[in-house]
LOZA-5005 format. One record per atom (N, C-alpha, C, O, CB): x, y, z. Coordinates in pm, whole numbers, padded with zeros to 5 digits, always signed. Atoms other than C-alpha are relative to their C-alpha. Glycine has a CB too. Layout:
<balos>
XYZ/...
</balos>
This chain:
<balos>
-00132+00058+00009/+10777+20848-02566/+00013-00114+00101/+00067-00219+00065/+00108+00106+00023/+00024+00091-00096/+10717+20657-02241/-00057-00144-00027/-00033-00251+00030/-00078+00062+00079/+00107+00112+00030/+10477+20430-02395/+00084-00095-00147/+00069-00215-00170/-00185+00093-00052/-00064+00062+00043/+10705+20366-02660/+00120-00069+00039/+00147-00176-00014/+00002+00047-00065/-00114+00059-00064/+11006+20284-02479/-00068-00126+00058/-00041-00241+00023/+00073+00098+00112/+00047+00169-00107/+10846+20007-02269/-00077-00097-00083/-00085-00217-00057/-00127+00027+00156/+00077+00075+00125/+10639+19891-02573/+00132-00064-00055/+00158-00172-00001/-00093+00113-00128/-00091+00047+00123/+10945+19818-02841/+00124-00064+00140/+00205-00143+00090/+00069+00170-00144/-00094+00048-00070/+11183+19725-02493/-00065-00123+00036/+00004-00217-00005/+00047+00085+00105/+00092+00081-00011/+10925+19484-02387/+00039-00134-00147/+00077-00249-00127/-00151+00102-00004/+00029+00046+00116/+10915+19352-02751/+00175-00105-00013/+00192-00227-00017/-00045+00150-00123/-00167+00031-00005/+11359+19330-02763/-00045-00130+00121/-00088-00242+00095/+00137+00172+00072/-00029+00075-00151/+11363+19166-02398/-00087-00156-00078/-00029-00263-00056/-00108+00105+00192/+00070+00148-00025/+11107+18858-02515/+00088-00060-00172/+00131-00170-00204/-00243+00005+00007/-00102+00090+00111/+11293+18829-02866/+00125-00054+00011/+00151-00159-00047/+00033+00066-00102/-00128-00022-00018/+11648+18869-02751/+00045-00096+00108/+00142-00169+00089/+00024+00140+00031/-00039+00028-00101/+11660+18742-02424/+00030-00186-00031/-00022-00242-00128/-00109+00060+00111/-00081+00127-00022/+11830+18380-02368/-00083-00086+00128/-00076-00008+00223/+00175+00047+00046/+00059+00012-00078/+11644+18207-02133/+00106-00092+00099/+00134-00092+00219/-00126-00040-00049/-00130+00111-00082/+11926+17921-02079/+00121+00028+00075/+00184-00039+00156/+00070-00079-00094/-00130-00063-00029/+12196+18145-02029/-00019+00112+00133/+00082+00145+00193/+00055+00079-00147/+00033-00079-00127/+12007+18391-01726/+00020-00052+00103/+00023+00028+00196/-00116+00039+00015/-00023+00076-00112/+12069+18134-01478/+00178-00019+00045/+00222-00076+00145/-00074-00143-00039/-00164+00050+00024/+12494+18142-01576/+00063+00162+00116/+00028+00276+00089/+00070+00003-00248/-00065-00083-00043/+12664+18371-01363/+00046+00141-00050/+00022+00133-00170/+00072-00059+00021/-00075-00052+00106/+12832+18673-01499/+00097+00003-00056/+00108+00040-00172/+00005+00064-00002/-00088+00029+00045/+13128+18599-01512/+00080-00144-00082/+00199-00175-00081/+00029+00039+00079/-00023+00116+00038/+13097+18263-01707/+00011+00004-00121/-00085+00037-00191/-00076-00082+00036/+00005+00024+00171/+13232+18207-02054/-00115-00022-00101/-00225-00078-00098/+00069-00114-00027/+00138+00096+00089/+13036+18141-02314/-00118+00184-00077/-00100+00305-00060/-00152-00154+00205/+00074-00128+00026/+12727+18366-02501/-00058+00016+00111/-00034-00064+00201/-00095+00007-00110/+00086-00055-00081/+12503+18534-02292/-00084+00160-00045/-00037+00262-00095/+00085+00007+00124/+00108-00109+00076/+12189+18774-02377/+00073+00174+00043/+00097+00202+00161/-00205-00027+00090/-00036-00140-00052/+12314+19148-02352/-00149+00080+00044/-00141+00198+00080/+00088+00091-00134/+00133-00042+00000/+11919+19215-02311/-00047-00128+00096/-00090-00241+00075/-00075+00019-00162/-00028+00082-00090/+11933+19082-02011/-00136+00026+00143/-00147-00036+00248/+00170+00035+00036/+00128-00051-00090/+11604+19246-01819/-00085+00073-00109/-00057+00069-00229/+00044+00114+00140/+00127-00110+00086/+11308+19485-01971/+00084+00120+00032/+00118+00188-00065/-00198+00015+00076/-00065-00119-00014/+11497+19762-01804/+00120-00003-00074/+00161+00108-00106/+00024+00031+00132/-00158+00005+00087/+11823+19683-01990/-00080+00043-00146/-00044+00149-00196/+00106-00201-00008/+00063+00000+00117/+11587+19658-02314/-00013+00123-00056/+00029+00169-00161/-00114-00055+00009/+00035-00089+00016/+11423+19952-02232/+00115+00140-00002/+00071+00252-00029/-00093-00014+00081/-00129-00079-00006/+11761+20157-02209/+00047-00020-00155/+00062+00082-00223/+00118-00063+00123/-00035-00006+00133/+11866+20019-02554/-00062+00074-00088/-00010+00143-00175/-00001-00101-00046/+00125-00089+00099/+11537+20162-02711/+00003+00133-00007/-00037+00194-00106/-00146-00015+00045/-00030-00120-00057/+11627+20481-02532/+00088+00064-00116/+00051+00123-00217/+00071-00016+00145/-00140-00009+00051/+11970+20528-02657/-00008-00029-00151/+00086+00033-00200/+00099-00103+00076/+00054+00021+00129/+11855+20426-03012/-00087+00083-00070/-00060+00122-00184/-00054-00100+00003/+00077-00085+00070/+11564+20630-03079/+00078+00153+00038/+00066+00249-00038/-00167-00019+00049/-00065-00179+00035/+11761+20967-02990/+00147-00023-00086/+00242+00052-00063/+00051+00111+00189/-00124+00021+00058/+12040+20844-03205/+00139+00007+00018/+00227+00031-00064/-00005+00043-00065/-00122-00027-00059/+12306+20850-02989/+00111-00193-00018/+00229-00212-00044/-00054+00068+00199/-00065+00102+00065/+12368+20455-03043/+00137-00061+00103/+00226-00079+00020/+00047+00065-00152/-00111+00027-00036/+12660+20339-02802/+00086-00137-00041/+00208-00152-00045/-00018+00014+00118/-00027+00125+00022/+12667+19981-02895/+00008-00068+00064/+00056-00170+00014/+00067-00024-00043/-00042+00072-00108/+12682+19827-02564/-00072-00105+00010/-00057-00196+00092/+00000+00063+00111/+00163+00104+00059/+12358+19628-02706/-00022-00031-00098/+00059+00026-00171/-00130+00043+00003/-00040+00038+00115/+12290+19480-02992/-00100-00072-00052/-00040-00179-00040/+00113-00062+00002/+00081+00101+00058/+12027+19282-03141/+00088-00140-00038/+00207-00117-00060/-00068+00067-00131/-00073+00115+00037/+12154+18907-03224/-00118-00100-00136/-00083-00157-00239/+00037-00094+00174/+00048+00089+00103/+11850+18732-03405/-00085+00031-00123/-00167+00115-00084/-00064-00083+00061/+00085-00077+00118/+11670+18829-03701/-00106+00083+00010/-00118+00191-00047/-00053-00079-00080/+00123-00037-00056/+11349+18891-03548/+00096+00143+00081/+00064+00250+00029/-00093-00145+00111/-00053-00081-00130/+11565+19125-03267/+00083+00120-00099/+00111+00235-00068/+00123-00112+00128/-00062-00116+00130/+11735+19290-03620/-00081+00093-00082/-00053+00204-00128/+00064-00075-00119/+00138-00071+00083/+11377+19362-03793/-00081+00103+00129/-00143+00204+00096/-00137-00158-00070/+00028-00089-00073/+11278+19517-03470/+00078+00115-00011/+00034+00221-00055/-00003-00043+00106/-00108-00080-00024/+11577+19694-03418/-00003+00133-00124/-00011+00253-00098/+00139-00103-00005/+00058-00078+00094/+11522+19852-03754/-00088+00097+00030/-00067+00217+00042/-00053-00066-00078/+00149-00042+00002/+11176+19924-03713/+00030+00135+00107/-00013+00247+00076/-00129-00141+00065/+00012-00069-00110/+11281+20102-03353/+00113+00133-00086/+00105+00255-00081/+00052-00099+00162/-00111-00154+00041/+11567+20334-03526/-00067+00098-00108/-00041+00217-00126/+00172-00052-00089/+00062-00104+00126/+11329+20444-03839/-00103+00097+00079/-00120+00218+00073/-00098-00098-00142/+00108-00054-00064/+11053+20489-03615/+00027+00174+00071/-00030+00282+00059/-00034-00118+00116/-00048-00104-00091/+11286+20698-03354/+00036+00143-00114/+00021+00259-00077/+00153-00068+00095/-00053-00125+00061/+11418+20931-03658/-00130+00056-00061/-00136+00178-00050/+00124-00025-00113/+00160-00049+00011/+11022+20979-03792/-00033+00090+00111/-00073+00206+00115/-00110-00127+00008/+00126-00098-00131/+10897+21053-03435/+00121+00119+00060/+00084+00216+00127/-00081-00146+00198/-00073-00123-00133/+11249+21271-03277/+00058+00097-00140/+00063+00218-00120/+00186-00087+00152/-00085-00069+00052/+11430+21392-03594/-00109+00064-00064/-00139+00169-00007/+00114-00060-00071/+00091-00052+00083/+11171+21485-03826/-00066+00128+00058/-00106+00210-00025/-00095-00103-00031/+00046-00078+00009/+11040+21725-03626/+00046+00107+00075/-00022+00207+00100/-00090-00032+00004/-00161-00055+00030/+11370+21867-03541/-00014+00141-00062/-00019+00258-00022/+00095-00106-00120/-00009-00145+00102/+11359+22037-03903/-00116+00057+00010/-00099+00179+00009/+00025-00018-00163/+00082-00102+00046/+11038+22164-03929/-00014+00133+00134/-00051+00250+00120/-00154-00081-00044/-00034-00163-00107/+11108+22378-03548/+00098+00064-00052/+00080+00186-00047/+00055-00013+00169/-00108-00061+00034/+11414+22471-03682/-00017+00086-00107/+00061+00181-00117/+00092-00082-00022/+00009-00062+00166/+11304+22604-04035/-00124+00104+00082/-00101+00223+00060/-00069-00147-00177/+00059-00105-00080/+11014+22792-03796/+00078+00132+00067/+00046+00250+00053/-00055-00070+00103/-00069-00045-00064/+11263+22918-03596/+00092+00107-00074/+00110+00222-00033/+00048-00096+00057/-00097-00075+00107/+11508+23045-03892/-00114+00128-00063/-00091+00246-00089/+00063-00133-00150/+00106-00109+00082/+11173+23209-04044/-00022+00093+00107/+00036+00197+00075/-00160-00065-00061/+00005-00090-00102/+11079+23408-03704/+00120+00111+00004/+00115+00232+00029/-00005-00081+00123/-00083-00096-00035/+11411+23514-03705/+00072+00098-00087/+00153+00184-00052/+00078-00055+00061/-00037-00068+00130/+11475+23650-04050/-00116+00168+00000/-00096+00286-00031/-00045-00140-00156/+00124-00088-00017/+11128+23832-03982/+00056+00071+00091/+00069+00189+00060/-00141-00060+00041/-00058-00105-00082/+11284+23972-03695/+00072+00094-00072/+00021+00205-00091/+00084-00050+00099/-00104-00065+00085/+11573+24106-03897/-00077+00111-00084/-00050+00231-00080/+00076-00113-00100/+00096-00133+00102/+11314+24299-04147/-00010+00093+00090/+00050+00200+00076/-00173-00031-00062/+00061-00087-00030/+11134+24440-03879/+00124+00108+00066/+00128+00230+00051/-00116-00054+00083/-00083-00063-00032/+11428+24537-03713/+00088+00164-00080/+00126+00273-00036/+00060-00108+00016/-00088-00072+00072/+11602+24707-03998/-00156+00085-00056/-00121+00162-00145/+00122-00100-00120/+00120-00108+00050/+11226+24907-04090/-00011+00070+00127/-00080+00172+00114/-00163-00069-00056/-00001-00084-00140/+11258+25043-03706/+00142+00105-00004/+00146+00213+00055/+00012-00125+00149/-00153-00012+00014/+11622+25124-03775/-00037+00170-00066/+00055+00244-00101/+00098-00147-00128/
</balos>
């Protein structure tokens, strides 16, 4: 998970980032990159692949949208997916319990 976070944040940070606008203060009108370091990046990627999502980040350019994609399918492949199949383990162990239980009974 490590290796992905800094991989696909890495990836955001060089698409996303603004180069003209890092030099502007923060408090100066105008756009400015919300992917604003690798560690900021790498926090979005975070917060994305466990599907929690806050929005405080955002992709802006196409390239930073086809990633962005890529990072949310990826995250529900590699965290959710295998989710159900502990869970459906878990339900089966415990049904099995239940038999044995009720043949002790």
């Amino acid at each position: 998970m490590f290796l992905f976070v800094i991989t696909f944040g890495s990836i955001m940070f060089y698409l996303e980032h603004d180069p003209s606008t890092s030099q502007q203060p923060p408090d100066t009108p105008g756009p400015s990159s919300q992917f604003s370091s690798i560690l900021m990046s790498c926090w979005w990627v975070l917060v994305s692949i466990t599907t929690v999502g806050y929005g405080d980040m955002y992709p802006v350019t196409i390239a930073g949208k086809f990633v962005g994609s890529l990072v949310l399918c990826l995250g529900l492949l590699w965290m959710a997916l295998p989710m159900t199949i502990i869970v459906s383990r878990f339900g089966a162990e415990f049904d099995r319990g239940d038999v044995l239980r009720k043949e002790f009974v």
